[in-house]
Structure formats: structure tokens, C-alpha cells
C-alpha positions in Angstrom: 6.6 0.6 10.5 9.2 -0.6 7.8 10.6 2.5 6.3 10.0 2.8 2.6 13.3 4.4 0.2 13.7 2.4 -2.6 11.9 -0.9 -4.2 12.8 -2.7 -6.8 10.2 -5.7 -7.8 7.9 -7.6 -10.1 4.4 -5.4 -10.5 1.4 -7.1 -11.2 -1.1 -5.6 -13.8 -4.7 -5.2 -12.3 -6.6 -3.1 -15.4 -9.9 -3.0 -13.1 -11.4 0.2 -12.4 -13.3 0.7 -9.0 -12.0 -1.8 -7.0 -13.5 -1.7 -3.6 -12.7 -2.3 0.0 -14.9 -5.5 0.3 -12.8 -6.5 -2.8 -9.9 -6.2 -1.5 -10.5 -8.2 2.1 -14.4 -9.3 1.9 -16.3 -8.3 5.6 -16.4 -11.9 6.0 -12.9 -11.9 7.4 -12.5 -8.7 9.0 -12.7 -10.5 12.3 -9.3 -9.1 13.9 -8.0 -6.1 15.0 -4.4 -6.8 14.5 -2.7 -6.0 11.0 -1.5 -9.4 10.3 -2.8 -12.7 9.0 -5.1 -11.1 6.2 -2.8 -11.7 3.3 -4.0 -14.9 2.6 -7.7 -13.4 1.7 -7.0 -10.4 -0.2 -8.9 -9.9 -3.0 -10.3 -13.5 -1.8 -13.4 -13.6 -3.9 -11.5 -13.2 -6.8 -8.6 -15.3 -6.1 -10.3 -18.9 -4.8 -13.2 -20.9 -5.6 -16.0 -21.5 -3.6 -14.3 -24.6 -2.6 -11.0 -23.2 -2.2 -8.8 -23.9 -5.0 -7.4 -21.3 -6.8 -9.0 -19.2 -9.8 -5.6 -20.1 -12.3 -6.1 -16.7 -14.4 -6.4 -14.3 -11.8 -3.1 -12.4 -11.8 -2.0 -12.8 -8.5 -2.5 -16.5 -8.9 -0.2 -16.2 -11.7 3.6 -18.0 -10.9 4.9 -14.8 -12.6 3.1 -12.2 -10.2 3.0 -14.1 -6.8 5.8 -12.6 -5.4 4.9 -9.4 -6.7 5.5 -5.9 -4.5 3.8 -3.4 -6.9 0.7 -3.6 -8.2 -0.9 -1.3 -11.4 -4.6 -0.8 -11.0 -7.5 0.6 -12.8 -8.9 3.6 -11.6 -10.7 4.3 -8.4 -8.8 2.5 -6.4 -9.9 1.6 -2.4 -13.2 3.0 -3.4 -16.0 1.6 -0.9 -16.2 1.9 2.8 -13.3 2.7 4.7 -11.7 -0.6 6.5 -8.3 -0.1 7.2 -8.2 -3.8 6.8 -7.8 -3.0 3.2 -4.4 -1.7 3.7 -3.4 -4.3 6.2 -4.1 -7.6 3.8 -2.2 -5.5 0.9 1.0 -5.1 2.9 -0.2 -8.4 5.0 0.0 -10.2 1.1 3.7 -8.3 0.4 2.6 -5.4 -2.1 4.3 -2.1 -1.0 3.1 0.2 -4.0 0.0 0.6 -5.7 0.0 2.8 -9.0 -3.9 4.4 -10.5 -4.9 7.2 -12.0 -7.0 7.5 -8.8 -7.7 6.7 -4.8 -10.5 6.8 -2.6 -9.5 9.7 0.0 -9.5 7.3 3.1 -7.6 4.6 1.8 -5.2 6.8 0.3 -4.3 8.2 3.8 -4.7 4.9 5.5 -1.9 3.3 2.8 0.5 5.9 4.4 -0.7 4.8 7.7 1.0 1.1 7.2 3.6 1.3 5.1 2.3 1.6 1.7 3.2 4.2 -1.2 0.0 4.6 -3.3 1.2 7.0 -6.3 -1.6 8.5 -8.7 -0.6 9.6 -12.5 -2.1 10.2 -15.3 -4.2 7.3 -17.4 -1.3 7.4 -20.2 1.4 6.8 -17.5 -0.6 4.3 -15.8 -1.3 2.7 -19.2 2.6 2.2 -19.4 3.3 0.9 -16.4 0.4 -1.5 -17.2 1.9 -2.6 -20.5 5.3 -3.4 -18.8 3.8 -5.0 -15.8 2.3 -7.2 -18.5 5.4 -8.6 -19.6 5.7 -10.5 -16.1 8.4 -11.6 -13.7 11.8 -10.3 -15.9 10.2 -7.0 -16.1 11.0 -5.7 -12.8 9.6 -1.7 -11.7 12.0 0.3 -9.5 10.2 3.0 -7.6 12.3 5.6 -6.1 10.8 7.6 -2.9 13.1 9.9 -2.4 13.7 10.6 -6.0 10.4 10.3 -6.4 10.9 8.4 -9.7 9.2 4.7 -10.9 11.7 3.1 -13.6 10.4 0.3 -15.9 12.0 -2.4 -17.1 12.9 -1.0 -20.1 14.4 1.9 -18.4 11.7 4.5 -18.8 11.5 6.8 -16.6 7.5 8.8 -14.4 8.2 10.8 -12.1 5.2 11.2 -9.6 4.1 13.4 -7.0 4.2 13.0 -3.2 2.9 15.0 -0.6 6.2 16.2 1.5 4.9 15.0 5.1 3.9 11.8 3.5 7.1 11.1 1.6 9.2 12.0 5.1 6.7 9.2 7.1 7.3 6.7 4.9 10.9 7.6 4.5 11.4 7.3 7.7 8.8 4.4 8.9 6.9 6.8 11.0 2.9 5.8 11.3 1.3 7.6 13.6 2.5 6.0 16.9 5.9 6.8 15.7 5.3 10.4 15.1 4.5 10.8 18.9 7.1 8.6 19.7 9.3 11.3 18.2 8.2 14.0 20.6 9.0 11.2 23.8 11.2 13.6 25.4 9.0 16.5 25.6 6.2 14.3 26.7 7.5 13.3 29.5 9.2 16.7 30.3 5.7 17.9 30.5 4.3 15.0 32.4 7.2 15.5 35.1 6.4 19.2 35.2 2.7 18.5 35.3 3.3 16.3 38.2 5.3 18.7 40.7 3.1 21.5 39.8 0.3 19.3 40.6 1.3 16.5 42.8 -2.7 15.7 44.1 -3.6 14.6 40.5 
């Protein structure tokens, strides 16, 4: 996993509140197990017509927010059942930071999981980072992990809270492969130990 310390980037403003799963990647295309390739159908219903073309004034449709990394939501964010898809076609799409005043539990935990840093702040901090994220492409968020800061374009400055085991897998790109990845060596000393105490199994 891609380790997460500092981004700088354009946010895109999503004022809805209780955006679900099947919002986010409809169960029509959850037809994979691998965590690539859904990007191109997040928030699909809302992005394309029935024929395929593009809705023009959805935001991430927008030439200003296309390329954007963070994205400012309404509250109740992930809500819905609990597809980890979600999380994949976000980071799939390029977004690395979602701001609300609120998450479901699961896809909270599961934005950790791949890479993402979903921060939760107060409605009138939200509302601020909403109004700048407005301004589109020149206004460009900073969001500082390890300082655990989010600067806005006009150099304001929320500070958010992380939990620390969070912050230090994301810091470090550790999902939960990685984590046991870290204990290798005391794995396999207790797999060779295992096997010459026990050489029959």
C-alpha cells in the first residue's frame, strides 16, 4: 500500500449527505475481487447517462475537479452496506482523502485498509473546506498526516483528529498484509521451532 504523509491537490466539493455504498460503485459492477479497474464507475449512476455520455454538471465531470485527490462530502458518508469495493473505486478513481462531518463505521475502517485518509470535523469546518473546494482547480487543499493539519488555499488552517494506529498505517503504507509482514521474522522463527519440535506434522 502507498504510504500516505503529505498531499497537496485540487478537492472536489460533494455537499450530499448520505451517500451510500451502491452510490459510490453500483452492485452492478462489483464483479471482481481485485482492487483495481473500478475507477471508471465510481459514483457511475451519477456521473453517465444511460447511454454513456457524461452528466456535464456533476462535479467530478467538471475539467476543474477531474484530477481531483480530495473530496468534501456531506454527511454520512459510506453509509449502506459494507462493499469494500467502495474504497477500491475511490482510490481506483485517484481520490486519497475524504473530508465529512461523518462515516459509516465500516467504510471508515476499510478506507484505512487501502490507502485512504477519511477525516471527520465539525459541520462549520466542513462548510469551509466546502466553500474553498468551490473555488475549483487554483484552490489547491494540503492535508498534513503527520501534522495532522488540512491547509486551504487561502492558507487557513483545521486541524483534525486521527486515531494513532491509523495515522502510523497509513504513514507507513501498512494494510493489513503489511502488518504481518512486519512480524516475518518471528513467524518463521516459530514455524522453524514448530517444525523440529514436531517434525511428524
Amino acid at each position: 500500500m502507498e504510504k500516505f504523509e503529505k498531499l497537496q491537490g485540487v478537492a472536489a466539493p460533494m455537499p450530499l449527505v448520505n451517500i451510500d455504498t451502491d452510490m459510490i460503485i453500483p452492485k452492478v459492477f462489483l464483479k471482481s475481487i481485485k482492487r483495481t479497474g473500478f475507477g471508471a464507475n465510481l459514483f457511475d449512476e451519477m456521473r453517465f447517462n444511460r447511454d454513456g455520455t457524461e452528466i456535464e454538471d456533476f462535479v467530478l465531470n467538471k475539467p476543474q475537479y477531474r484530477d481531483a485527490e480530495i473530496l468534501v462530502a456531506g454527511d454520512n458518508f459510506g453509509c449502506g452496506s459494507s462493499r469494500e469495493h467502495a474504497p477500491w473505486a475511490i482510490a481506483d478513481f485517484g481520490i486519497k482523502c475524504v473530508i465529512s462531518t461523518s462515516f459509516a463505521d465500516i467504510f471508515f475502517n476499510n478506507c484505512f485498509k487501502n490507502g485512504i485518509l477519511p477525516i471527520v470535523l465539525p459541520q462549520e469546518q466542513v462548510d469551509l473546506l466546502m466553500a474553498d473546494a468551490e473555488k475549483g482547480s487554483n484552490a489547491r487543499m494540503t492535508v498534513d498526516l503527520e501534522a495532522q493539519e488540512i491547509t486551504t488555499s487561502e492558507g487557513d488552517v483545521v486541524k483534525f483528529d486521527v486515531d494513532a494506529f491509523k495515522k502510523h498505517c497509513l504513514l507507513n503504507g501498512l494494510d493489513d498484509i503489511g502488518l504481518t509482514m512486519e512480524k516475518k521474522a518471528s513467524i518463521e522463527a516459530f514455524e522453524a521451532q514448530a517444525s523440529a519440535s514436531r517434525p511428524w506434522v
